[in-house]
N, C-alpha and C positions, 0 to 999 in steps of 0.2 A: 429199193425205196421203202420206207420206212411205213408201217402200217397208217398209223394215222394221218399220214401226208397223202396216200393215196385214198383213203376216206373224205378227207377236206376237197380233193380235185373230183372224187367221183358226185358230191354235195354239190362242189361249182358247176359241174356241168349238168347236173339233173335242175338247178334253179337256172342256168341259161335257155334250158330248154321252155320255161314259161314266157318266153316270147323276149330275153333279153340277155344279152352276150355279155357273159362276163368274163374277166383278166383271171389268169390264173397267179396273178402278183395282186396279194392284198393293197400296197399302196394305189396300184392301179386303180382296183375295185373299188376304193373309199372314194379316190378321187370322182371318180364316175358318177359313185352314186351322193355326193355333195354337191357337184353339180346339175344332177337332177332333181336335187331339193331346193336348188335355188330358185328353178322354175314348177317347183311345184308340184312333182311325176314325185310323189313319195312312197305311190306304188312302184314305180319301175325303182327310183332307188330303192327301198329295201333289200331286190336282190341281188344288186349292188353289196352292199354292206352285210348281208348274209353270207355270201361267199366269202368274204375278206374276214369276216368272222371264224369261219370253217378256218380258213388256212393259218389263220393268225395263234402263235401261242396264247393261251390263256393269260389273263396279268399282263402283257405287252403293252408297250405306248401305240401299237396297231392294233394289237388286241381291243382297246378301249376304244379306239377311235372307231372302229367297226361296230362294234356294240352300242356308243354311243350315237352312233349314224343310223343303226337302226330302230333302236329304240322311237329318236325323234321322228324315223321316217312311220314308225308302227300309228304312234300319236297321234302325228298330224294327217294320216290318209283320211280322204274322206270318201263315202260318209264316213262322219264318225261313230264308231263301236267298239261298246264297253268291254268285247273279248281284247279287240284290239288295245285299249288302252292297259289291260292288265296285261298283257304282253309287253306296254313297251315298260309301266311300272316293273316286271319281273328283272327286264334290259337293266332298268336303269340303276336298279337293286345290286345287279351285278357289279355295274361298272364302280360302286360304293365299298362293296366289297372286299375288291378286288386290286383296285385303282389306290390304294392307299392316301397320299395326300396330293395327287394331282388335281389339275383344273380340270377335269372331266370329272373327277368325284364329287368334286363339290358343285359343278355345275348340274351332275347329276341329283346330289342332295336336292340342290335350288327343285330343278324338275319334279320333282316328287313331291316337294311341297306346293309346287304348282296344282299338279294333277289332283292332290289332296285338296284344296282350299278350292277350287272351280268346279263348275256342274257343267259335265262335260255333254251329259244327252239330258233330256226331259226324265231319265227315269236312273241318273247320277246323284248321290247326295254326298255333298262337302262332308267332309272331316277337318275341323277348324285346329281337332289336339293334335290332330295327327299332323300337319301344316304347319304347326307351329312347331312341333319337334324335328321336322328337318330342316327347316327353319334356323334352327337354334343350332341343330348339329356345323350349319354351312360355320355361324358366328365365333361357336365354339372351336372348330378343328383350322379355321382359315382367319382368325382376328382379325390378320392385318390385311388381307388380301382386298383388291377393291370387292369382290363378289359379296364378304361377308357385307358393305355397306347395303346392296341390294337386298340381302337378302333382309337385313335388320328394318328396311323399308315394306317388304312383304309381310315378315313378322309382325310390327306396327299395325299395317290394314288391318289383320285379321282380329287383331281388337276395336278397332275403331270401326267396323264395320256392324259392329252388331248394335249400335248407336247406343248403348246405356253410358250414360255420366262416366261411370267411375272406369269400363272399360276403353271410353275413349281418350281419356284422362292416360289411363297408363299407356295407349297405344303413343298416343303425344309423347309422354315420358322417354318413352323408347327411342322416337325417333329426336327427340334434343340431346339427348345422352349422348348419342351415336355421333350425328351429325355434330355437336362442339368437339369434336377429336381434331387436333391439328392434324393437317395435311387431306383430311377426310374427302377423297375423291366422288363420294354421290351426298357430299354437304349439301349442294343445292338443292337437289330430289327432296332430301330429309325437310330441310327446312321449308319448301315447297307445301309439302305435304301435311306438316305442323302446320302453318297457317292457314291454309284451307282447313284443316279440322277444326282449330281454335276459332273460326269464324260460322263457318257453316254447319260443322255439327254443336261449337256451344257457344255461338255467338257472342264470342268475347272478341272487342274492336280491340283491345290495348295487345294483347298478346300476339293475336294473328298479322297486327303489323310489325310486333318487331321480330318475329318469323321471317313474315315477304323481304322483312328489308336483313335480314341476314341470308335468305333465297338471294336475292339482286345483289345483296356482296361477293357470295360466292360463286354466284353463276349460273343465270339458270337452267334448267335441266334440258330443255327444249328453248334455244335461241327464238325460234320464230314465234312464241309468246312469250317473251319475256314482258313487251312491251304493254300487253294486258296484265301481268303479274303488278307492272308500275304502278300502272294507273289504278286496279285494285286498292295496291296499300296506300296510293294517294287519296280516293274515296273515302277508305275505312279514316284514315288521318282527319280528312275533312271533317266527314260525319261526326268523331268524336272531336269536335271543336280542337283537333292538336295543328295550329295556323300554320307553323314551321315545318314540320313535317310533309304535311299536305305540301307545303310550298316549293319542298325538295324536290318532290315525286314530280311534280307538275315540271318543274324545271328538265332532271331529268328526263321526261317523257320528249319535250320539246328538245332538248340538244342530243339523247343516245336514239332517240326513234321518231325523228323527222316526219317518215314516209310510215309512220303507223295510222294515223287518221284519225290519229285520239291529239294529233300535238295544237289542232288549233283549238279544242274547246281546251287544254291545257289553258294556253291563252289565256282566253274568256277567263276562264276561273282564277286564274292570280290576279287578272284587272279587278274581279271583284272581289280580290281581296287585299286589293290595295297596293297592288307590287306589279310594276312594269313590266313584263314579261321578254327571252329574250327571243332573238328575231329567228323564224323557219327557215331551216337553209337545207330544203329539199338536198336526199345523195343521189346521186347520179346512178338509174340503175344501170346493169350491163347492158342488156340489150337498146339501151340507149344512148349507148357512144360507139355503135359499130353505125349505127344510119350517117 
């Protein structure tokens, strides 16, 4: 048996001894310990994903998957600790490396900008350049992939968060740029996020609505508010005296979101602006057609 194979098994079995039995098949092992990160034990997975690590070739699609499992498990154990996190930082470094242009590299990318741009303990400081450059890596090596949209959505905050004019300004930029790409599978997020900025961070009513209403063309990102995304850019419409607009929104809110609770002051609001509104026609939810 081959030296290093018996190194990987004698690794597995000194980390089963920390109180959890691992496969001496990497698939095995990955699997185990992904499913104990689904519930949360991201201590017990890790030694999961360390073993599978151990026995896995370096560069392999288990290889990464291993690496990749633990890194996230290193991350997210709590408490959390900044040894820990530069641990799983070092992880995830690898799997970029290493991973060439798979989905785990560039999800790794994403991760690293995560961990860069968030304060992960009280005595953690962001790195915004640093965030923004893996950031950019994800946009640059995976264009077309949906990740790079996400990621060109995280790139955005990290300018718009520091609230000055001009950095907001191009944080926006970034995400219209993005988000007008035909076929743009995180268009809605982008435009979502545009219009919230254009409203709340520089309080422009004209722009931030035709944002929301190209958010509601494409979709919004989380269905179960969408129907507050409506009613928003019907507000902003109202507010700035746009009758038609406003009068959409309203409509819409009343025929796509019945059962949202915003559809009868919908109502209210087109009677007083002169337009007959049309009638609620409550949806039936599930658990009300099994009584």
């Amino acid at each position: 048996m081959p030296t290093r194979l018996l190194l990987a098994i004698a690794t597995a079995l000194l980390l089963s001894g920390c109180g959890e039995e691992t496969s001496t098949d990497p698939q095995a092992a990955i699997a185990a310990g992904a499913a104990l990160c689904s519930s949360y034990n991201f201590d017990r997975a890790a030694v999961h994903f360390a073993a599978a690590r151990a026995l896995a070739q370096p560069g392999t699609e288990v290889w990464q998957q291993a690496t990749f499992g633990l890194a996230v498990a290193r991350q997210q154990e709590v408490p959390i600790e900044l040894p820990r996190i530069a641990e799983a930082t070092a992880l995830f470094k690898e799997v970029v490396e290493q991973g060439g242009a798979s989905s785990l590299a560039a999800r790794s990318c994403l991760n690293l900008g995560r961990i860069a741009e968030l304060r992960d303990t009280s005595a953690d400081q962001p790195d915004l350049p640093q965030a923004r450059r893996w950031y950019q890596k994800v946009i640059d090596t995976w264009p077309d992939a949906s990740i790079s949209g996400e990621a060109t959505l995280r790139l955005a905050v990290t300018w718009i968060q520091s609230l000055e004019r001009k950095d907001v300004e191009a944080g926006i930029a970034i995400l219209e740029t993005r988000a007008a790409k035909p076929n743009e599978p995180w268009a809605g997020a982008l435009w979502k996020q545009a219009g919230d900025s254009w409203w709340i961070n520089l309080g422009d009513r004209k722009n931030a609505i035709r944002c929301l209403s190209r958010c509601i063309d494409a979709g919004h990102p989380d269905p179960s508010r969408a129907a507050l995304t409506v009613w928003r850019a019907a507000k902003l419409a109202d507010e700035d005296a746009d009758r038609e607009t406003a009068l959409k929104f309203y409509r819409r809110i009343i025929e796509r979101h019945p059962n949202s609770g915003m559809a009868w002051d919908a109502q209210q609001r087109m009677r007083e602006l002169g337009v007959e509104p049309p009638p609620i026609k409550l949806a039936v939810m599930p658990e009300e057609t099994k009584a």
